[in-house]
N, C-alpha and C positions, 0 to 999 in steps of 0.2 A: 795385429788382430786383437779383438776386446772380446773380450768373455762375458757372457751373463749366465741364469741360473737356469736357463733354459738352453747352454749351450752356446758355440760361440757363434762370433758376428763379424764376419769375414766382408771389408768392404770392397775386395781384391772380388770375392767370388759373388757374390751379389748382383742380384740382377739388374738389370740397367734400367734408369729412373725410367726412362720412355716407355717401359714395358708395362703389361697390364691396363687394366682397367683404367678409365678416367677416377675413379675414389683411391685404388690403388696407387695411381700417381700422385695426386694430391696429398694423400696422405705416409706415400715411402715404404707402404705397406710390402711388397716386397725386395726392394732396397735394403729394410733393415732386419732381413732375415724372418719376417711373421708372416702368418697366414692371416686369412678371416677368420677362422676358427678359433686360432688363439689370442686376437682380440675379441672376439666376443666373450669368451671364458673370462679375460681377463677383467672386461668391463664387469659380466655378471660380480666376480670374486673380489671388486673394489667396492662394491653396493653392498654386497651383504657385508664385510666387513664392517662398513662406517654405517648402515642405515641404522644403528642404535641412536644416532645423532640424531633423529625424527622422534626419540621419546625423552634421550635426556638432556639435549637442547630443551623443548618446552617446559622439564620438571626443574632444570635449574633457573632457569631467568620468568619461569610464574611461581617458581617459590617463597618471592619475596615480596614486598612490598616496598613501593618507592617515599620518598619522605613526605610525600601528603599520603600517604595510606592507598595506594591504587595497584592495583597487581596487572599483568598479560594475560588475556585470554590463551589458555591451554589450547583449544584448537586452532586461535587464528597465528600463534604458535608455528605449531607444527605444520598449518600451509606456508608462512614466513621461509620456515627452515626449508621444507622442500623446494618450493619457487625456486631462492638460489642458488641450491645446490645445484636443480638441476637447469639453469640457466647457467651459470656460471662456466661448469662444470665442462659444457657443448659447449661456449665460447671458450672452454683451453684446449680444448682437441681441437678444436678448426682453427683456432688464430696462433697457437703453440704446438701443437703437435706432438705432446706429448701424454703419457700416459697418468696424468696427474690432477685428480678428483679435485672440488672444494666443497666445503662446506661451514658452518657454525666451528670456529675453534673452539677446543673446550680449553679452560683456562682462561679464555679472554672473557669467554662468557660469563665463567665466575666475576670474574673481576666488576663486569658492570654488574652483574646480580649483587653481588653483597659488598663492592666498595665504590662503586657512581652509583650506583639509584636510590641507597641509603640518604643520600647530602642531594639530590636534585630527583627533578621530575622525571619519568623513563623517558620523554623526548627528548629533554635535554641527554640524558646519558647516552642516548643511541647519536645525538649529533656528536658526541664527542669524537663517537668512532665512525661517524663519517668523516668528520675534523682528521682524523689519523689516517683515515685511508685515503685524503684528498694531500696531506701532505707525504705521504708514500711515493704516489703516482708523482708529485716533484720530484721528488729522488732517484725515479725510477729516471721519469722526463730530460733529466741532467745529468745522466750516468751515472752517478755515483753509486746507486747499490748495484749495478752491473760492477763497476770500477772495481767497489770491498770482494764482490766474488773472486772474481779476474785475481785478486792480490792476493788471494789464502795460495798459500803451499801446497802443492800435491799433496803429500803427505797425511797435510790436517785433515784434507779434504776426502781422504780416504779413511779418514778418524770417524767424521762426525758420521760417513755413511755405515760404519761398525759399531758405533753409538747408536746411530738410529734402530740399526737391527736388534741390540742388545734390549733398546727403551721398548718397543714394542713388544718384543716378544714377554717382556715384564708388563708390559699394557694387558697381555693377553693371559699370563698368570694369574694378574692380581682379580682381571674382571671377571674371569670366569670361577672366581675363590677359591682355586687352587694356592695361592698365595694370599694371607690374611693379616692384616695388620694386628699387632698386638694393644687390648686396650693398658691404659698407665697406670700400671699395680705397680707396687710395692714390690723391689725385688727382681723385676724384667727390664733387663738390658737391651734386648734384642728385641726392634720394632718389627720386624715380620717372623708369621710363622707358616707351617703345611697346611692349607684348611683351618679348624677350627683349636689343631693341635694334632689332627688327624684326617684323613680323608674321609668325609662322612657324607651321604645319600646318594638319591639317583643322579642329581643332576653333575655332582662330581664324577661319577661313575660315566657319563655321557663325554666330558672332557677329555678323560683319560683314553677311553675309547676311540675318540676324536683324534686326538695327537696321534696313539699306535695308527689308526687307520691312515693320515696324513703321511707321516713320514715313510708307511709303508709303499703309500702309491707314489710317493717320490723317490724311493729306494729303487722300485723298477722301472722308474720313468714315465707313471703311465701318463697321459696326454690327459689335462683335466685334472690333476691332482686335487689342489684345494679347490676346486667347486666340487669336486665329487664329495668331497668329505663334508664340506659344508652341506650340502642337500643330503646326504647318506644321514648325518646326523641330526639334521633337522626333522629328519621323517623318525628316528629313533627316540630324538625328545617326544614328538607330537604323540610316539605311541605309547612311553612311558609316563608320560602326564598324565593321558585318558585312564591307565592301568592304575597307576601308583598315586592319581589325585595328590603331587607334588607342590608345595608349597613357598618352595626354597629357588626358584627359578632368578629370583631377581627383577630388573624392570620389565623385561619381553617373556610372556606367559606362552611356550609354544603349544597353542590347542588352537583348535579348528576354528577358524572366527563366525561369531554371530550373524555378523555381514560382511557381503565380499565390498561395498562402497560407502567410500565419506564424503560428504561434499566438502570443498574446500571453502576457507572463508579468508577472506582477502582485507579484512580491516584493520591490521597492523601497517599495509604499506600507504609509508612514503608520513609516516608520523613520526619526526625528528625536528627538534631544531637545533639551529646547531651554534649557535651561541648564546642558549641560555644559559648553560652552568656558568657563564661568566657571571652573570646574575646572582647566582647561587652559592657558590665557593667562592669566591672571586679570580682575579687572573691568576695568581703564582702555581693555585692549584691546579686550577685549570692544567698549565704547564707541563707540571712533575705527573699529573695522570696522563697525558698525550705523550709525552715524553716513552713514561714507562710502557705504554700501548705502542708506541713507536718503535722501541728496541724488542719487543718483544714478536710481536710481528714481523717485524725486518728481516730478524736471524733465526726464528722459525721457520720462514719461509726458505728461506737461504739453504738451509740445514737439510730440511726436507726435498727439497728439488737436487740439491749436487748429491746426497744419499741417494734418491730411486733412479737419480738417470745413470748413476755409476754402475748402479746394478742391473741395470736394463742392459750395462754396454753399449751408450747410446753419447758418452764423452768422446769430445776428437782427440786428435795427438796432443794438444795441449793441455788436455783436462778440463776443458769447458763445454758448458751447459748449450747443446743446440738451441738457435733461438731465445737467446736467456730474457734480453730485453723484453720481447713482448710477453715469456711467460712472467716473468716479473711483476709489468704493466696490468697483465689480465689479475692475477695476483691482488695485486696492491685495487684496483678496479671493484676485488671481491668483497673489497672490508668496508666499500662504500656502499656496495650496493645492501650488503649484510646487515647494516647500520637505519639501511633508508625504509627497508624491510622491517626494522624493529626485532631482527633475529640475531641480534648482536655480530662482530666482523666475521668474516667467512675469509678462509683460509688454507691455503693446498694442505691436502690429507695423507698423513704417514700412511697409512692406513692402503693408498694406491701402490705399495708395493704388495700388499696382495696379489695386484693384478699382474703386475713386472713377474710377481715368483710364477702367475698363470701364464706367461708368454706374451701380454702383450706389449710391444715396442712405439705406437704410435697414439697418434689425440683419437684413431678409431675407435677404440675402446672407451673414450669418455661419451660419445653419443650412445654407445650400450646403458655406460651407469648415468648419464644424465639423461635420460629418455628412463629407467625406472624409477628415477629419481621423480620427473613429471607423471608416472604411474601414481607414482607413493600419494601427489594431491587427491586420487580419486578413491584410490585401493589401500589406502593406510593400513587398513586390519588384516588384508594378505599378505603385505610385504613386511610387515614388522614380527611376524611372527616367528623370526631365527632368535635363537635365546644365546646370550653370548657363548655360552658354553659350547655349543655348535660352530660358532664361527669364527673365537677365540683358537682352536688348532691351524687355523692358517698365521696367526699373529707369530705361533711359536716356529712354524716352520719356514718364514718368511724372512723372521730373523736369526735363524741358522743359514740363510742364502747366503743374507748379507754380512755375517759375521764372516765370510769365507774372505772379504778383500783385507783384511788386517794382516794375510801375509806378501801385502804388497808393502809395508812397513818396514823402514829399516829401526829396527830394534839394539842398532848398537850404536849408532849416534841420538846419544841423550837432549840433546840440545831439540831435534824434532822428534824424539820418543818418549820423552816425558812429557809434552803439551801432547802430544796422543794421546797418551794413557789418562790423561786429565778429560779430556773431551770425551774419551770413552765411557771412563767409571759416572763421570756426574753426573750424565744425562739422564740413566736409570736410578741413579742412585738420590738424584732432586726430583727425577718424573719430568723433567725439562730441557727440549733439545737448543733452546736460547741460555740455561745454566751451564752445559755442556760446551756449546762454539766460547762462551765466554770465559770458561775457566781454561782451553787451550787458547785463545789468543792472549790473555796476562799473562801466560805461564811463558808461551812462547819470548813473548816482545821481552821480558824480562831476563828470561836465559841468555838470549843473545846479547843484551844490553851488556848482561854480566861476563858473556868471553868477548868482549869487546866488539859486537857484529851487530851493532846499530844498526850500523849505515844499509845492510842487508835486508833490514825489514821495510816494507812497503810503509809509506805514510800513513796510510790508509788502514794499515793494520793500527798505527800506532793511538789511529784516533777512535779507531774501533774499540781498543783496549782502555783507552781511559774513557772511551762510556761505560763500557762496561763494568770499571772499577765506580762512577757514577752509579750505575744500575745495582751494585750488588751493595752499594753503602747507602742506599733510598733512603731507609730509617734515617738515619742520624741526619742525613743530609735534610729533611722532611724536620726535623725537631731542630739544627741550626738554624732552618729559615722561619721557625715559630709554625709551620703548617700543621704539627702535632701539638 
């Protein structure tokens, strides 16, 4: 029997696939222990989590300018982002079946905002990452990223989903500025702090509230927990904004919008090309940027799908990912369409175990959050008004679920608990669930090398491991080959 957070998932008591509705069947809806109900909670509670990605997707990639001087339009943006979110998003609940969003990765976005579109034009840098997401879908096509999943360890595998919970719920600290970076004085050791050094105004006072009321309705089970708290405190910002004329909100302002509709604008897509940075940088660079978009993408995605389906209780007896291949495919699918769109790669969202800690078990819930996602093209100003502070308490309490499998861990053989403990800490501790798989796979292949138990590790791990020593030595590698 597999346990989730919603209780366990008994394939012994479960009712038989035959049963139910034709949507029911197709989707295992009651097979895997859910209701309707608690897929749709769940879809709503994966929307409001990631629908920040709808304002700071468009503020980072029209932030900048590309090297002839040209910037993104900010609204045709924000249709970009939405489109594939929520296209995407419907194509992995119907062709995957599982409860796992996509959207604009953040990170990657950076990456082309301020290190591809600096050195080339923004079409050349969007074909880069269709260039990455068309050599993915190889990878996918030839087994081999099924193949690296399939070869991680139990173990790890239950690492990176306690890493993920750990990273997130630090996602949800930091965004809601309950946790604040310290700026570089003289004298300050310590790069975070509480707040500002303290907890100061309303909108922190709305968090705090947020979490107690969270963990409270999941203390007595109520049914709806984080969507309740998320709209409970949504209606609490909207009503302390109008009162307290609050300034300190961050990028989503929760007040009453001006207008309920936007029209969407569609002129970003399908403006890539995808061999001009060879032009531009020439080929080596080309390379080491596809390369580094390559790993980074690969074991994110990795990271995040074997963390939320663990926590769904949705792994078989072996520890694998139902349907891995095609969620993979669709995956890897995202970061072209992402690219083709001019919204940079798109990529499964940690962020869908919101919906796992809400109950949902199947891809039914993505036609919830990818159907408001297709809202969002019209209704941008009604749907973007949750301010993280509101919707940052499910971050925290989603990764207190997940934190719960780390006593599937054996903690006394060192040789796989020290590559745990590495996977765990880095993740939060770089902001990166690809710094995290990669510092438990060196650690791992290493250990064992060193009590003589090579031959034990997967091939596959070992080639995994020396990319990954590749990936973390970029720099010097980038200035032997004269690229710096």
């Amino acid at each position: 029997m597999q346990t989730s957070a919603t209780g366990p998932v008994n394939s012994a008591t479960a009712p038989p696939a035959g049963s139910g509705s034709a949507v029911d069947r197709f989707f295992r809806i009651s097979e895997r222990g859910s209701t309707y109900g608690r897929e749709i909670r769940g879809g709503f509670a994966t929307f409001f989590t990631m629908a920040y990605i709808l304002v700071l997707n468009p503020i980072i990639l029209g932030s900048t300018k590309d090297k002839f001087g040209d910037q993104l339009d900010p609204v045709q943006l924000v249709t970009a982002t939405a489109l594939v979110a929520a296209v995407m998003t419907v194509i992995m609940g119907v062709g995957g079946n599982l409860p796992l969003a996509l959207a604009a990765g953040l990170g990657l976005n950076a990456v082309v905002a301020f290190q591809l579109a600096p050195q080339m034009a923004w079409d050349d840098a969007m074909g880069l990452i269709v260039l990455e997401g068309l050599l993915i879908c190889v990878l996918v096509l030839t087994g081999l990223r099924e193949a690296v999943m399939h070869a991680i360890p139990q173990p790890l595998k239950q690492a990176i989903s306690v890493g993920i919970g750990l990273f997130i719920a630090f996602i949800g600290f930091v965004d809601s500025g309950f946790v604040t970076r310290i700026p570089d004085v003289a004298n300050t050791t310590v790069p975070v702090q509480l707040g500002t050094g303290t907890l100061t105004g309303w909108p922190m006072l709305v968090f705090c509230a947020g979490v107690l009321l969270t963990i409270v309705l999941l203390a007595r089970k109520v049914k709806g927990a984080i969507l309740i708290s998320i709209v409970a405190m949504t209606l609490v910002a909207i009503a302390v904004n109008e009162l307290a004329d609050v300034k300190s909100w961050g990028l989503t302002v929760p007040q009453v919008p001006d207008k309920l509709v936007a029209s969407p604008d569609f002129g970003l897509l399908g403006h890539f090309d995808l061999f001009g940075a060879f032009g531009q940088v020439g080929a080596l660079t080309v390379v080491l940027f596809v390369f580094t978009l390559i790993l980074s993408d690969f074991f994110d995605t990795m990271g995040t799908v074997v963390g939320i389906t663990a926590e769904a209780g949705l792994l078989d007896e072996r520890g694998q990912v139902p349907n891995v291949g095609r969620v993979l495919f669709i995956d890897s699918v995202a970061a072209v369409a992402g690219g083709a769109a001019s919204a940079s790669s798109a990529t499964t969202y940690v962020e869908s175990a919101a919906g796992v800690g809400e109950g949902a078990r199947t891809g039914f819930a993505n036609l919830v959050t990818g159907g408001l996602f297709a809202l969002a093209l019209f209704l941008t100003p009604v749907l973007t008004i949750v301010p993280m502070q509101a919707a940052a308490p499910a971050l925290i309490a989603v990764g207190f679920l997940m934190m719960t499998q780390v006593k599937h861990i054996d903690w006394e053989r060192f040789e796989i608990a020290i590559p745990a403990f590495l996977t765990i800490a880095v993740m939060p501790f770089t902001y990166s669930i690809t710094n995290g798989i990669g510092a438990g796979f060196v650690s791992y292949v290493v250990i064992k090398a060193s009590l003589g138990k090579a031959r034990e590790v997967h091939w596959l791990l070992w080639g995994a491991a020396a990319l990954f020593l590749v990936y973390f030595a970029i720099d010097p590698v980038e200035q032997l080959l004269g690229v710096k």
